[in-house]
C-alpha positions as CSV (number, residue, x, y, z in Angstrom):
1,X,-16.9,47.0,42.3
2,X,-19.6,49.4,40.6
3,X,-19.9,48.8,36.6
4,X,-20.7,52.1,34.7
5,X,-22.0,51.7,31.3
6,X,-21.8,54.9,29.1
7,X,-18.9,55.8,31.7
8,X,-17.4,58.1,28.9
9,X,-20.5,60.3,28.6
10,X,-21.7,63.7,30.3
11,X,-23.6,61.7,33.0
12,X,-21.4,58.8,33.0
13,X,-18.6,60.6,34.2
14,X,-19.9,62.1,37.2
15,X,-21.3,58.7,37.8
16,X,-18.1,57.7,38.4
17,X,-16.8,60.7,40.4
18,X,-19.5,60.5,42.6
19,X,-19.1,56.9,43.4
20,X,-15.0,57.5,43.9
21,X,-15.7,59.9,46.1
22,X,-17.7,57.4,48.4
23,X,-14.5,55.3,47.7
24,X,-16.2,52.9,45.5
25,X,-13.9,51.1,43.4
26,X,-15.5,51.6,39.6
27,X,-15.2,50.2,36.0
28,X,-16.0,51.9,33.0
29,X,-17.7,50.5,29.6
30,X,-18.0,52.3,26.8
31,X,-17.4,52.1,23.3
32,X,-15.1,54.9,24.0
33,X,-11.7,54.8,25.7
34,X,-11.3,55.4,28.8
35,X,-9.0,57.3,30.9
36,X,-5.4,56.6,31.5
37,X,-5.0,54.2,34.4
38,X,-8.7,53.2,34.5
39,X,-10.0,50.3,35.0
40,X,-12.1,50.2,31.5
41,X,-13.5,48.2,29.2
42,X,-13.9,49.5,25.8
43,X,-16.6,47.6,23.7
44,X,-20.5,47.3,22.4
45,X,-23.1,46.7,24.2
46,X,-24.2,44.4,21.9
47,X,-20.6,42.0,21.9
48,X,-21.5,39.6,24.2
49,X,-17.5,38.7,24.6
50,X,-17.4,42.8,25.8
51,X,-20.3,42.4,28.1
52,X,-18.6,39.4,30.0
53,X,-15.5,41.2,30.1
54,X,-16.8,44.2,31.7
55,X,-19.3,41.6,34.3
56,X,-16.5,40.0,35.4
57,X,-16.2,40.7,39.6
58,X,-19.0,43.3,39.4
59,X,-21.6,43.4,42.4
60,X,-23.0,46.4,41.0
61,X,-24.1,48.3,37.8
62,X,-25.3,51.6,36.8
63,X,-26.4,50.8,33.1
64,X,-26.7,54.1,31.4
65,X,-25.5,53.8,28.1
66,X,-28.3,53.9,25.6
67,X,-28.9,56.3,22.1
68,X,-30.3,59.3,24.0
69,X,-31.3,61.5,21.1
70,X,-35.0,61.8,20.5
71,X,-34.4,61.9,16.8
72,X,-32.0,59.2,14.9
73,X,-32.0,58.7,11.0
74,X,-32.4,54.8,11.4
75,X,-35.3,54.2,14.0
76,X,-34.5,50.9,14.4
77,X,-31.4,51.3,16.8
78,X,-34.0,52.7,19.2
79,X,-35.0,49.0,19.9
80,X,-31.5,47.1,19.3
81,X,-30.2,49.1,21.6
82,X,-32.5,51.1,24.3
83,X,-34.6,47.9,24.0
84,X,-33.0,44.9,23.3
85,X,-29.6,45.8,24.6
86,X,-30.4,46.9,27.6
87,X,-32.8,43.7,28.3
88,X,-30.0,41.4,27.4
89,X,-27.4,43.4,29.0
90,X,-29.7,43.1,32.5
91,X,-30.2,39.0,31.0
92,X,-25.9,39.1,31.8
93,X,-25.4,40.7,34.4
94,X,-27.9,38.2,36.6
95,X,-26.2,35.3,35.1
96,X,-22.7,37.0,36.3
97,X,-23.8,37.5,39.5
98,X,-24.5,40.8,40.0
99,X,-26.4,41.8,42.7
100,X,-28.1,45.2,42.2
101,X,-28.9,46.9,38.5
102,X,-29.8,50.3,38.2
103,X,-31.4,50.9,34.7
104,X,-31.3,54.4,33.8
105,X,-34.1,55.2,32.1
106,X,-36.2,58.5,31.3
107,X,-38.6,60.7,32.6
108,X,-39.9,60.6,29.3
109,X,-41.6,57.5,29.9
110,X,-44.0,59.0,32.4
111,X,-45.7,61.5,30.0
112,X,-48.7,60.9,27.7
113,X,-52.0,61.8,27.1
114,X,-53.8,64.7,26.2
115,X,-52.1,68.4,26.8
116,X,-53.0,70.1,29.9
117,X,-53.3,74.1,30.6
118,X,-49.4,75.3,31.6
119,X,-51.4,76.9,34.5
120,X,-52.8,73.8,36.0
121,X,-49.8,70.8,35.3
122,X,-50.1,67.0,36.3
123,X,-47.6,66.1,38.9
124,X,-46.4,63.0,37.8
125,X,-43.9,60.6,40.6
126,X,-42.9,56.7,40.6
127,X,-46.6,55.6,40.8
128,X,-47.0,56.9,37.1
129,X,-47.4,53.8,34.8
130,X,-48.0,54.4,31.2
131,X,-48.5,51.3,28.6
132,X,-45.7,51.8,26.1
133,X,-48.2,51.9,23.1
134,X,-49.3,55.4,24.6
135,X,-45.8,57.0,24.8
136,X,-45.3,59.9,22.6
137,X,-42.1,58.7,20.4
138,X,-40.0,55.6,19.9
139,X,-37.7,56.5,22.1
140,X,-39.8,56.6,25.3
141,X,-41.7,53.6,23.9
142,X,-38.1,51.4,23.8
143,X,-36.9,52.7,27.0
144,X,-40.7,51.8,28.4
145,X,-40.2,48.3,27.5
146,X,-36.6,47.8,28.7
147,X,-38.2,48.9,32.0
148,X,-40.6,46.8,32.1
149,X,-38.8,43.5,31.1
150,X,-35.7,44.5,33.5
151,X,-38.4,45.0,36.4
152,X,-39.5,41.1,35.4
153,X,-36.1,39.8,36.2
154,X,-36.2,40.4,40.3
155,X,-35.2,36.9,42.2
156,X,-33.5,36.4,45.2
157,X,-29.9,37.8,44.9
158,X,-30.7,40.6,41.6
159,X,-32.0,43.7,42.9
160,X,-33.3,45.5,39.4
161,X,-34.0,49.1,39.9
162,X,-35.6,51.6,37.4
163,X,-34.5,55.5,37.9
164,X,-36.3,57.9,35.6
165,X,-33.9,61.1,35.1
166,X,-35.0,64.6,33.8
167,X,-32.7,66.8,32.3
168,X,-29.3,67.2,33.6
169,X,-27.3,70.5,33.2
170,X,-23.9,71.5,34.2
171,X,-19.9,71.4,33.3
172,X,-18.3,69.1,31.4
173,X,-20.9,68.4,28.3
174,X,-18.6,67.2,25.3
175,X,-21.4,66.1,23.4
176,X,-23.4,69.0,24.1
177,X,-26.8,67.5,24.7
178,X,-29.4,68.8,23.5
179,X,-30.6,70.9,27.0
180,X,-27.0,72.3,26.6
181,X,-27.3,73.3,23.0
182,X,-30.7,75.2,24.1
183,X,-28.8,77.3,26.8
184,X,-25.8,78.2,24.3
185,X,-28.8,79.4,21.5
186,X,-30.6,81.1,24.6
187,X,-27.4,82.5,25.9
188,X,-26.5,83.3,22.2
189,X,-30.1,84.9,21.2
190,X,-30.2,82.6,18.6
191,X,-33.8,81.8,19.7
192,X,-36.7,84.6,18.4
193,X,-39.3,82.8,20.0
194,X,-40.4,80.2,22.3
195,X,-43.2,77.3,22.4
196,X,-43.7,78.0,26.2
197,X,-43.5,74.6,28.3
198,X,-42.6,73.2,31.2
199,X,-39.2,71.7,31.8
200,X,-37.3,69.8,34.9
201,X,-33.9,70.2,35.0
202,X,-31.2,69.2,37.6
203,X,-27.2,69.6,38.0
204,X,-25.3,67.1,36.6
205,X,-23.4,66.7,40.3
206,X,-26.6,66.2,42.0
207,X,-27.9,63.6,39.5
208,X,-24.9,61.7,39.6
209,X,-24.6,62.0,43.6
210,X,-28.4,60.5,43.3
211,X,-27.5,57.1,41.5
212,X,-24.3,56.5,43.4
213,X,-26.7,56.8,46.9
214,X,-29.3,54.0,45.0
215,X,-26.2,52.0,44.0
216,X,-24.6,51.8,47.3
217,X,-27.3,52.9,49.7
218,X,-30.1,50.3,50.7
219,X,-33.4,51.3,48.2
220,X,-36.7,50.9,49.5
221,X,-38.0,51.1,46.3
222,X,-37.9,49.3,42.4
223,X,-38.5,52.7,40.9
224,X,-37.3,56.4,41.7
225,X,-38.1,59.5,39.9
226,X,-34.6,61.8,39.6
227,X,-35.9,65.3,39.1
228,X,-34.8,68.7,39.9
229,X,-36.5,72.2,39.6
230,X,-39.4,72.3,37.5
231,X,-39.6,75.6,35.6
232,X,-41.0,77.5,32.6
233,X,-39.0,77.5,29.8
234,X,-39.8,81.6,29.6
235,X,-38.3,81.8,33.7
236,X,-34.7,79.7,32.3
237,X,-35.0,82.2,29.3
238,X,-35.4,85.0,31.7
239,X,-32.6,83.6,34.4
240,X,-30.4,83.2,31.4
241,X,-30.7,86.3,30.6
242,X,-30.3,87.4,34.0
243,X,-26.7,86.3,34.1
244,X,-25.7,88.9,31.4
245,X,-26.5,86.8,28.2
246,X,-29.1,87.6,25.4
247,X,-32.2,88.9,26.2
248,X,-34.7,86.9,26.7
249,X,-37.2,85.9,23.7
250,X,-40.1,88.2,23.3
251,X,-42.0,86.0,21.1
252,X,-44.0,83.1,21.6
253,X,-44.7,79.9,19.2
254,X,-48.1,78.3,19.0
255,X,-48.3,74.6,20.0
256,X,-50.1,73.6,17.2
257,X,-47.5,75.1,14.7
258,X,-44.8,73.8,16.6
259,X,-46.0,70.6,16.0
260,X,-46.8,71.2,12.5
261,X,-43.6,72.5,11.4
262,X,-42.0,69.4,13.5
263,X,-44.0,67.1,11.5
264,X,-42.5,68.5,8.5
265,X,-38.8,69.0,9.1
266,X,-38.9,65.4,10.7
267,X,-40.5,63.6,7.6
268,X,-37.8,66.0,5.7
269,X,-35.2,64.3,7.5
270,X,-36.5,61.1,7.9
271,X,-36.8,60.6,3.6
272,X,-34.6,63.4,2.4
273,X,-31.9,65.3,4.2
274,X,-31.0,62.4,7.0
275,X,-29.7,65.1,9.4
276,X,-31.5,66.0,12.5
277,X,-34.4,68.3,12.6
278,X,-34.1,71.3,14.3
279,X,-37.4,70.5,16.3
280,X,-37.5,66.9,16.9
281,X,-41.1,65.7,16.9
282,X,-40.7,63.6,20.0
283,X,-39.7,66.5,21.8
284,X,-42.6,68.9,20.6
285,X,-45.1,66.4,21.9
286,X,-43.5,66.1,25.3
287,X,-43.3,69.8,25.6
288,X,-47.0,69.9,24.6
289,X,-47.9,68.5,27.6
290,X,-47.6,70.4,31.1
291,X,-46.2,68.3,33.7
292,X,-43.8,68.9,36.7
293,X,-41.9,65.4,38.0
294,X,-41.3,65.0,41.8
295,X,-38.2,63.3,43.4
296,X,-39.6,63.0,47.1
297,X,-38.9,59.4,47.5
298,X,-35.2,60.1,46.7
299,X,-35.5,62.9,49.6
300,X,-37.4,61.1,52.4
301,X,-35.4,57.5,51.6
302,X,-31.6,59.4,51.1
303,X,-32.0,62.9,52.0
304,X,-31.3,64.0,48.9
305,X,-32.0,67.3,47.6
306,X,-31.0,69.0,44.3
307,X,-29.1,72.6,45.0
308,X,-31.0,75.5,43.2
309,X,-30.6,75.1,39.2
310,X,-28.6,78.5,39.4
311,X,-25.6,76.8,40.3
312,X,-25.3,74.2,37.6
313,X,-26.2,76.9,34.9
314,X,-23.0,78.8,36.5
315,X,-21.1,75.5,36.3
316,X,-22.2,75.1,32.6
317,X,-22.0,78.6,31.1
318,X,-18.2,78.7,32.9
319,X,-17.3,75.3,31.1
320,X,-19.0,76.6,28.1
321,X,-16.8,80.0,28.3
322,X,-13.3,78.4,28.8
323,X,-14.0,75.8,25.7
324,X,-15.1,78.5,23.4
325,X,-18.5,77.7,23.0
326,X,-19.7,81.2,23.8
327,X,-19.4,84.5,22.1
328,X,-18.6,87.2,25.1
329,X,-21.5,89.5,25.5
330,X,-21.7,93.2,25.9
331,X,-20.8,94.1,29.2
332,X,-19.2,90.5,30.2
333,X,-16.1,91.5,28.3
């Protein structure tokens, strides 16, 4: 029996897929409902009666639920929750007897320090260690600690293991994340210019076939990067485009305004407005900095490989289409 925390969420539910179809038997926590017939325990991550409810007879969990925006009105929950919660949750599942604990983290965690030229970026893999006090936001800074922490639990019989995602893409996004909301405004031409970056961004499928290898393969390994095809975000404006969506953007934004105008909508929302930014200022910072993530352990320890991001763009922008979420375009009809 696998445990899936955040099973009701865009990745948690191909987490679950994947492991089904390796016939894994599964359980799902959430503070969602789960689906009809499921095994499923709805609750907080922060109720310890909930958490030993949804420990009970697990060997194995997959602990991905977490507050994955970059920007939140009350910081705070960053640490009761990405932090604390997770630490505890790990804390629980030792004392239940669990035997291996995959802690989704970030790739986020990995990047810091000063920008570097988009021609030239830093390839940054497992042996990438970065003090939390240098991370660019709180959100990489709690999910940085909760790393470090869960790491500090290993002992004979708990197998901790840290997996640092990138961005996943593909069918089935309720929420719409915010790498889905950029392909709808690209798809859309809602954007009149980009701050050009790097980004790494893999299919949901292959993501989720990734973890349920780590959770019921044999790891060599305490940490694994799970990336997918690093690209410019001017070539996933282009390939958008290239499916017979919006143009392209023509116009490019300045780093150094991005950031400033990031600065200011953020403290706007932070004091005044309490709703998101439309630039969070976490996220201008990361995309400030030019780096491309590598997931060769995952390849020479499992043999896994991502498929080319093509296909989970097709995946997403057909899901997208038969919810309504995109405006036909001229000449698709």
């Amino acid at each position: 029996m696998i445990l899936v925390t955040g099973a009701a969420g865009f990745l948690g539910r191909h987490v679950r897929a994947a492991l089904a179809a390796q016939g894994m038997a599964t359980r799902g926590f959430d503070r969602r409902s789960g689906p009809a017939g499921a095994d499923w325990v709805t609750g907080d991550l922060l109720d310890a009666n909930a958490c030993a409810a949804a420990l009970a007879g697990v060997r194995g969990v997959i602990h991905l639920a977490a507050l994955a925006d970059l920007w939140i009105a009350d910081k705070s929950l960053y640490d009761r929750i990405n932090r604390d919660g997770a630490i505890g949750f790990a804390h629980a599942a030792r004392a239940a007897g669990v035997e291996r604990f995959l802690y989704v983290s970030s790739a986020t965690t990995l990047v810091a320090g000063p920008r570097g030229a988009l021609a030239a970026p830093i390839l940054l893999d497992e042996g990438t260690h970065i003090d939390p006090a240098d991370l660019l936001g709180p959100y990489p800074r709690a999910k940085r600690v909760a790393e470090i922490a869960i790491a500090g639990l290993k002992a004979p019989g708990f197998q901790p293991i840290c997996v640092l995602p990138t961005l996943p893409i593909g069918p089935g996004d309720e929420n719409l994340t915010p790498p889905s909301r950029m392909l709808l405004d690209l798809a859309h031409g809602r954007l009149p210019a980009l701050m050009e970056c790097w980004l790494n961004l893999c299919g949901v499928e292959d993501m989720a076939r990734a973890l349920a290898l780590i959770a019921t393969g044999t790891p060599q390994r305490d940490r694994y990067v799970l990336a997918g095809e690093d690209m410019l975000l001017s070539a996933l404006a282009a390939q958008v485009a290239g499916m017979g969506y919006a143009p392209a953007p023509r116009g490019r934004v300045p780093y150094g305004l991005a950031r400033g105008f990031a600065e200011v909508d953020e403290a706007v929302a932070d004091h005044l407005s309490h709703r998101a930014p439309t630039a969070p200022l976490t996220g201008v910072r990361l995309a400030g900095r030019a780096r491309r993530f590598s997931a060769a352990a995952l390849d020479a320890e499992f043999g896994w490989r991502p498929a080319p991001i093509g296909r989970a763009l097709t995946g997403f922008f057909a899901w997208a289409a038969a919810k309504g979420l995109l405006t036909p375009q001229p000449g698709r009809g």
